[in-house]
N, C-alpha and C positions, 0 to 999 in steps of 0.2 A: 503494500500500500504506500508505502514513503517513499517507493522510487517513482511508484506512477505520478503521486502529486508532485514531486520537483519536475517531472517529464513533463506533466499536464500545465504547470506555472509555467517552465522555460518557455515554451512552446504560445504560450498564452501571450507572454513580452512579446515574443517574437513578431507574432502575426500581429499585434496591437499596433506596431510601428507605421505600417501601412492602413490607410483608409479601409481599403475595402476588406483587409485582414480582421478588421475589431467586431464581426459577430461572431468569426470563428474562434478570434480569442476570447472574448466572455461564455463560447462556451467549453472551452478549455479551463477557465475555474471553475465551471459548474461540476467538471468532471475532477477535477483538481480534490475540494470539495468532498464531493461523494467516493473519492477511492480512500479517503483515509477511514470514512466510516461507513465501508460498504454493506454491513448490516444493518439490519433497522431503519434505512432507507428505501424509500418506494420512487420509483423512476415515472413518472407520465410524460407520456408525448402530446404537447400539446397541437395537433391538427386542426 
């Protein structure tokens, strides 16, 4: 879980840098996020 959240943070700077990178990096903290407490969390897609 600790490596995916520094993977899912780096990765989150990264794309944030560029414009049209910053929804794929908000949702790289979302996933950030939820890997450290991957129990007891429920995932919805919102469609």
């Amino acid at each position: 879980g600790l490596w995916a959240c520094l993977m899912h943070l780096f990765f989150g700077f990264l794309l944030c840098i560029t414009i049209i990178g910053i929804p794929w990096g908000k949702q790289h903290f979302k996933m950030a996020a939820l890997s450290l407490a991957p129990f007891g969390k429920d995932v919805e897609l919102g469609f």
